[in-house]
py3Dmol code that shows the C-alpha trace and the ligand (Angstrom):
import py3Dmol

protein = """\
ATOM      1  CA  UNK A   1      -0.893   2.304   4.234  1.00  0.00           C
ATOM      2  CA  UNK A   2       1.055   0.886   1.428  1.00  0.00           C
ATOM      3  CA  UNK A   3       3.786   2.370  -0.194  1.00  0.00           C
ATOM      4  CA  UNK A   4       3.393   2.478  -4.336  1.00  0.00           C
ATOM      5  CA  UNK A   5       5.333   3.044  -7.076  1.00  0.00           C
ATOM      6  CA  UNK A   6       4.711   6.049  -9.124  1.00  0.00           C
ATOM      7  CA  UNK A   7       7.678   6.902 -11.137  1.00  0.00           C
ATOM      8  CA  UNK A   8      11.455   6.594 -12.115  1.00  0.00           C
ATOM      9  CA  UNK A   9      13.260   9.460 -10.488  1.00  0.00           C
ATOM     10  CA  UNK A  10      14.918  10.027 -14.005  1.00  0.00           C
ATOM     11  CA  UNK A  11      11.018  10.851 -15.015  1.00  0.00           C
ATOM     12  CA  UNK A  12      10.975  14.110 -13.057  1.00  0.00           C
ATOM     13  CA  UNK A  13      14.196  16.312 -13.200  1.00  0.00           C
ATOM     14  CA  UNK A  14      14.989  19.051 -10.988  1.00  0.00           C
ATOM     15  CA  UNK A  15      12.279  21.901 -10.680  1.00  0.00           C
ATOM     16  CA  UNK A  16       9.356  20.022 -12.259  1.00  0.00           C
ATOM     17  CA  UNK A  17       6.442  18.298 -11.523  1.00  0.00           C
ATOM     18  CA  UNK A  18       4.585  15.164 -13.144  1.00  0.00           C
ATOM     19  CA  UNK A  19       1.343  13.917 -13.239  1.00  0.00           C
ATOM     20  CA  UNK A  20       1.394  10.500 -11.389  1.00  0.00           C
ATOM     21  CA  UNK A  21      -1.593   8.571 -11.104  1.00  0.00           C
ATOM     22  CA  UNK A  22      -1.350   6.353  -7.865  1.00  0.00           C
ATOM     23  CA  UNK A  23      -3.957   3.593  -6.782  1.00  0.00           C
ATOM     24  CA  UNK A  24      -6.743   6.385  -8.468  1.00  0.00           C
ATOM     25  CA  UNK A  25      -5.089   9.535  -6.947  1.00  0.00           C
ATOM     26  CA  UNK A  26      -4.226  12.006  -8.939  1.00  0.00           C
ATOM     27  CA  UNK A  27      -0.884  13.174  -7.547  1.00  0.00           C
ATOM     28  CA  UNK A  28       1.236  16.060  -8.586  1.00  0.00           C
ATOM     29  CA  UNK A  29       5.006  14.648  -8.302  1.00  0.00           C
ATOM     30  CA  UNK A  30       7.444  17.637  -8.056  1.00  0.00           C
ATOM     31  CA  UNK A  31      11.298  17.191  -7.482  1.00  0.00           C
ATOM     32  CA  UNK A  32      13.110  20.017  -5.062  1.00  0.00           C
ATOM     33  CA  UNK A  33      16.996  19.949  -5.324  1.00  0.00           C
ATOM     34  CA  UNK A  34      16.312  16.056  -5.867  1.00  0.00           C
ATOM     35  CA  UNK A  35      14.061  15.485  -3.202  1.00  0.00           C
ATOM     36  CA  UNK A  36      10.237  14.431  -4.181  1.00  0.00           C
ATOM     37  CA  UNK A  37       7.468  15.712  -2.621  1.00  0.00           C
ATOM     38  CA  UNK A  38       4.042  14.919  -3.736  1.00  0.00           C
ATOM     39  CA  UNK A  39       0.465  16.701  -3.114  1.00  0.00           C
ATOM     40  CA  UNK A  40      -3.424  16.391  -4.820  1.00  0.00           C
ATOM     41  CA  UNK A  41      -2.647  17.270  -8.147  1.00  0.00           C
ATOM     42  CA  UNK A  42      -6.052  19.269  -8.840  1.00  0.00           C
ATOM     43  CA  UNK A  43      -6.189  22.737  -7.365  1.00  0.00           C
ATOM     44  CA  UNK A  44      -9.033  23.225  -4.998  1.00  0.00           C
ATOM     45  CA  UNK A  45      -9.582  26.531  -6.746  1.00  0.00           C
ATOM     46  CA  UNK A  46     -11.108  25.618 -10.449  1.00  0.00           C
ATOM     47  CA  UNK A  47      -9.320  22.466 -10.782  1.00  0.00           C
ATOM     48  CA  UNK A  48      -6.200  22.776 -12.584  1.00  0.00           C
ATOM     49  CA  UNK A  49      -3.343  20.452 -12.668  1.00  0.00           C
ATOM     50  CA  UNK A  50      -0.901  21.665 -10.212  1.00  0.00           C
ATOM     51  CA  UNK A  51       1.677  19.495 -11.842  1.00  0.00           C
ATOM     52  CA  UNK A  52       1.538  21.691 -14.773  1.00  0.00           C
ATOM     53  CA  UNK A  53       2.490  24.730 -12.862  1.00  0.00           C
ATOM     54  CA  UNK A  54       5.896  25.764 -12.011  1.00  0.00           C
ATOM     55  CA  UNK A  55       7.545  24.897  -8.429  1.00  0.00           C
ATOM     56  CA  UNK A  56       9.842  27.535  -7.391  1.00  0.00           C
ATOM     57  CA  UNK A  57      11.706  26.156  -3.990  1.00  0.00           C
ATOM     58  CA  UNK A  58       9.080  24.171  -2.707  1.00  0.00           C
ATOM     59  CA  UNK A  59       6.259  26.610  -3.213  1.00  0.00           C
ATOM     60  CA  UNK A  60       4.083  24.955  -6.316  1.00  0.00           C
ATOM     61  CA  UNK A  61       2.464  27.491  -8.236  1.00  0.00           C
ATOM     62  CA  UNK A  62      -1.194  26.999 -10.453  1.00  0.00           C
ATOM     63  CA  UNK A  63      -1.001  27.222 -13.462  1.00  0.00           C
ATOM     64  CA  UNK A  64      -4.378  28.995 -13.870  1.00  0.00           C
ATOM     65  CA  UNK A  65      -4.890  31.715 -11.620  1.00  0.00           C
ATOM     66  CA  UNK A  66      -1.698  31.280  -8.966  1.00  0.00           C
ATOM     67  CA  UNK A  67      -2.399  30.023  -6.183  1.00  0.00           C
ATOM     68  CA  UNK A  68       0.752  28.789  -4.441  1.00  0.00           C
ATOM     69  CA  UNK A  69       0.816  25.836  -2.124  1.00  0.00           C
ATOM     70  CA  UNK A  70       4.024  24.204   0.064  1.00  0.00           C
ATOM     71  CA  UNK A  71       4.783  21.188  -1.515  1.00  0.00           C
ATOM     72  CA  UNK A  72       6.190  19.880   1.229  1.00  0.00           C
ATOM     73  CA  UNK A  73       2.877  20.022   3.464  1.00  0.00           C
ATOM     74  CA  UNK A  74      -0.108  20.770   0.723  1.00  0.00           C
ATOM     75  CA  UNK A  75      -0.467  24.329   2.545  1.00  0.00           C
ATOM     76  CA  UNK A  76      -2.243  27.090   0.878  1.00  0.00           C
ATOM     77  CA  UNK A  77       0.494  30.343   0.895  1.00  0.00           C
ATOM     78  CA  UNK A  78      -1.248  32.539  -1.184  1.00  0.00           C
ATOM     79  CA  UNK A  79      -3.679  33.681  -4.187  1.00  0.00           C
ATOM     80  CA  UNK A  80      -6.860  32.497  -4.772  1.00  0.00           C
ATOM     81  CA  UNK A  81      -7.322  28.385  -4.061  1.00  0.00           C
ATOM     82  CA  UNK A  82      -9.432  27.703  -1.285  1.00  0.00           C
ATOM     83  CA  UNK A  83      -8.387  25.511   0.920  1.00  0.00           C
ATOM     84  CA  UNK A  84      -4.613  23.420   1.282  1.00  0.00           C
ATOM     85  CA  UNK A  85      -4.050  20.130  -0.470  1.00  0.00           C
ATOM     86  CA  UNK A  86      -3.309  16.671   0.372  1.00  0.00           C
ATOM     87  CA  UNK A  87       0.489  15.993   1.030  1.00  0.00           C
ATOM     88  CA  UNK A  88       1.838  12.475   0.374  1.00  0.00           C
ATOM     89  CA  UNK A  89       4.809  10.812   1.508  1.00  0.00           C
ATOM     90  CA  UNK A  90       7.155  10.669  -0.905  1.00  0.00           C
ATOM     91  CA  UNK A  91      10.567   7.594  -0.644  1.00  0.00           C
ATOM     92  CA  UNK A  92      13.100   6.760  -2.871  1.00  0.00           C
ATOM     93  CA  UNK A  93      14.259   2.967  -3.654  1.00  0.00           C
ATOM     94  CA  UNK A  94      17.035   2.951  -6.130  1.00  0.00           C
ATOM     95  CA  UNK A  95      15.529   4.666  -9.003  1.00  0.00           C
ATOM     96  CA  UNK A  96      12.478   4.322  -7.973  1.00  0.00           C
ATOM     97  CA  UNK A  97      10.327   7.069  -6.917  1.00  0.00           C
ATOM     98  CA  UNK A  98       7.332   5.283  -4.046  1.00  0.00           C
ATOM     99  CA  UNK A  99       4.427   7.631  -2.888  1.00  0.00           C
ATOM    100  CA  UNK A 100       2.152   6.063   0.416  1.00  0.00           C
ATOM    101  CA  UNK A 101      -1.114   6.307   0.010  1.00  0.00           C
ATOM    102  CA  UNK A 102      -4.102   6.030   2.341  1.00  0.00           C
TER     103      UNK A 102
END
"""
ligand_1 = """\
4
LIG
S -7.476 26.809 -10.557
Fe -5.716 27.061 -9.312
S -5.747 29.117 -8.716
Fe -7.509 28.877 -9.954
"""
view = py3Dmol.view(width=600, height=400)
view.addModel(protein, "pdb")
view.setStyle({"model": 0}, {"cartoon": {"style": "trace"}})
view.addModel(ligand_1, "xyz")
view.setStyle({"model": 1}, {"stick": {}})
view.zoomTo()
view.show()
């Protein structure tokens, strides 16, 4: 599976999350303590950008209606999204921010 660029790590500062689009995945990009983690960036609730939502720890929070996912695995914690989310694997190369997709 290759591994693909998908942002500068200057892009995404501590305790946010980006939009990254990634060989046509939508990814939410969020950076914990400076270490990425990246997961489906549409919330299997209604569909709202995750990466709009605010990531407390690693716990990623909708910005809709609050569901809160792991970032770290894509797994449902709490409130009302359906189902977990897709994890990524998330490296670092210099600045360089690469996310392996399938
Ligand atoms: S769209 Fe995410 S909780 Fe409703």
């Amino acid at each position: 599976m290759p591994w693909i660029k998908a942002a500068k790590s200057q892009d995404v500062p501590v305790g946010t999350g980006k939009l990254v689009i990634v060989d046509d995945y939508l990814i939410a990009l969020f950076n914990v303590d400076g270490v990425f983690y990246a997961i489906d960036d549409a919330c299997p609730h209604q569909g709202a950008p995750l990466s709009d939502g605010r990531v407390e720890g690693c716990v990623a929070i909708c910005p809709w209606h609050g569901a809160e996912f792991d970032v770290t695995t894509g797994k449902l914690l709490g409130g009302p999204g359906v189902r977990d989310v897709q994890a990524y694997a998330v490296k670092t190369k210099e600045d360089d921010v690469l996310i392996e997709v399938p």
